[in-house]
C-alpha positions, 0 to 999 in steps of 0.5 A: 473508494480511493478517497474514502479510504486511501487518502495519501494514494488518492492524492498522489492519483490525482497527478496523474493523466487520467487513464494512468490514474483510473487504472490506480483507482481499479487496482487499489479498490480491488486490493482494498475489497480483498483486504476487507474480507480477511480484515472483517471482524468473526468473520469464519467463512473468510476463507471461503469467500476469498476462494470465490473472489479469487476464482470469479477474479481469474475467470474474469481476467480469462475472459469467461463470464461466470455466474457471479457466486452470491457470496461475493461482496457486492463493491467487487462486483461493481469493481471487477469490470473497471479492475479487468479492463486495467489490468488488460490494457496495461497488460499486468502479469497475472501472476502478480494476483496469485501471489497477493491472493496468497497473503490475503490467505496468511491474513484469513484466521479460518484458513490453513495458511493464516498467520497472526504472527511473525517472527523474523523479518525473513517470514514476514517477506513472505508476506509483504511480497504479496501484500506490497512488493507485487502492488508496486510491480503491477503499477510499472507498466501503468506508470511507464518507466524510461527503460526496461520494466526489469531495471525498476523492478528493484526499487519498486519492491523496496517501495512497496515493502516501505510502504506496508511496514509504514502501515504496520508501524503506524497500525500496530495498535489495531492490529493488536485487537485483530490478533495480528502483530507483522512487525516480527515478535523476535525483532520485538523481543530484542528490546525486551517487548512482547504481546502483553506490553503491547496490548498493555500499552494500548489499554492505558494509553501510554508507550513503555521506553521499550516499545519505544526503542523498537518503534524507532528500530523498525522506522530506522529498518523502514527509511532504509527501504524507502533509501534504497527505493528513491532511485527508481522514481527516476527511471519512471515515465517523467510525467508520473515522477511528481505523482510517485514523489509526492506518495512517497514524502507524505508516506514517509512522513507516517514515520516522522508523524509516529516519532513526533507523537512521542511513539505513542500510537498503540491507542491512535492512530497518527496521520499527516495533517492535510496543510503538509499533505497540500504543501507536498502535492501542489507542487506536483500538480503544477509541474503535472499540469499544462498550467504548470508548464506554462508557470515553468517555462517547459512549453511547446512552441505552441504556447507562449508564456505569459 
């Protein structure tokens, strides 16, 4: 699911030591089922299906074996097991769920706490905290830190935020169709563009200047999430560091990617070409690997370099 669907996380997973990265896998699957279900075209039992994922969820993480409910989707029964056994063995808060259960909310139409828009970045925190910020938290104590969990928590949330308002830039066009817009309508209105633009743009396949300005406004907002969370990859575990790096140039290169095509990605959507993406992790399995560390010198006494 991962691969199908998470490419650039798929392939910083996989510098990863394999219990660290089956752990990534089960978070990030159960993530992307929950995201389906909101997500699902005239779909108007959402609501109701997401509460029965969120109960059979925290029943699960309770340790009770409930009879599964049949309007649970099959690949989160399949799932549940593997996302459980993480989630113990790394011993991730459980409240870090409740809250993204809570966006998932924001995002189901036939619920009373959905939002299609957004209209200041303050209202849109609301939601990325438990979209994105608490995914980067719950992957603290997989990936390990040097310190204190507590000392990373900052730049791990200025790392998720990055990451979801890169979705949201580079989706924006889909998004539309959904009836959805994140990035903030007043931050929009600011350079002269609403809704109407927008979808105009996504049916003729061009980019207004204005909609260019704000593009490049809310990448200008984004790179500066990104500045303020490239410190804490150094407070990780060493050995995750090559893995967090590489997820964090090939997602910021998103951004570069939605100004090299001019801004115009209301009708496409724009993807780092997989020469840069092996260009960006190779170098990073070499330092992650045994291999790599013969290459690099950094051995034990027990290995002699060739």
């Amino acid at each position: 699911m991962t691969a199908q669907n998470g490419r650039t996380y798929f392939l910083a997973a996989r510098l990863l030591p394999a219990p660290r990265r089956r752990a990534v896998h089960a978070l990030y699957a159960f993530a992307r089922i929950v995201d389906d279900i909101v997500d699902e075209p005239g779909d108007d039992a959402g609501a109701a299906i997401l509460a029965a994922v969120e109960a059979t969820t925290f029943a699960a993480l309770d340790g009770r074996r409930d009879s599964a409910d049949p309007a649970l989707p099959a690949e989160l029964i399949r799932v549940l097991p593997a996302f459980v056994d993480s989630v113990t063995s790394f011993d991730i808060p459980h409240p870090y769920f409740r809250a993204f259960f809570a966006s998932m909310r924001m995002d189901a139409p036939d619920s009373p706490d959905y939002r299609p828009v957004y209209s200041t970045m303050s209202e849109l925190s609301e939601y990325t905290y438990g979209s994105a910020v608490v995914i980067g938290l719950q992957l603290l104590p997989v990936l390990g830190v040097s310190g204190t969990v507590e000392e990373a928590v900052p730049a791990a949330s200025d790392l998720g935020d990055a990451f979801q308002l890169t979705n949201f830039i580079r989706d924006v066009g889909e998004d539309l169709d959904r009836g959805r817009l994140y990035l903030p309508s007043r931050e929009f209105s600011a350079f002269g563009v609403d809704v109407p633009l927008l979808e105009h743009g996504r049916r003729t396949e061009t980019v207004d200047i204005r909609v260019q300005r704000a593009l490049a406004h809310f990448i200008a907002l984004t790179r500066a999430r990104y500045r303020a969370a490239e410190p804490g990859i150094a407070l990780l575990d060493a050995r995750v560091q090559p893995s967090i790096r590489t997820a964090f140039v090939l997602y910021g290169a998103i951004l570069e990617q939605v100004e090299d095509a001019g801004y115009r990605i209301l009708h496409r959507r724009v993807t780092v070409p997989s020469p840069t993406r092996l260009r960006v992790a190779i170098p990073g399995l070499v330092k992650s690997t045994t291999y790599g560390r013969i290459l690099t010198g950094r051995t034990d006494s027990r290995v002699r370099r060739p």
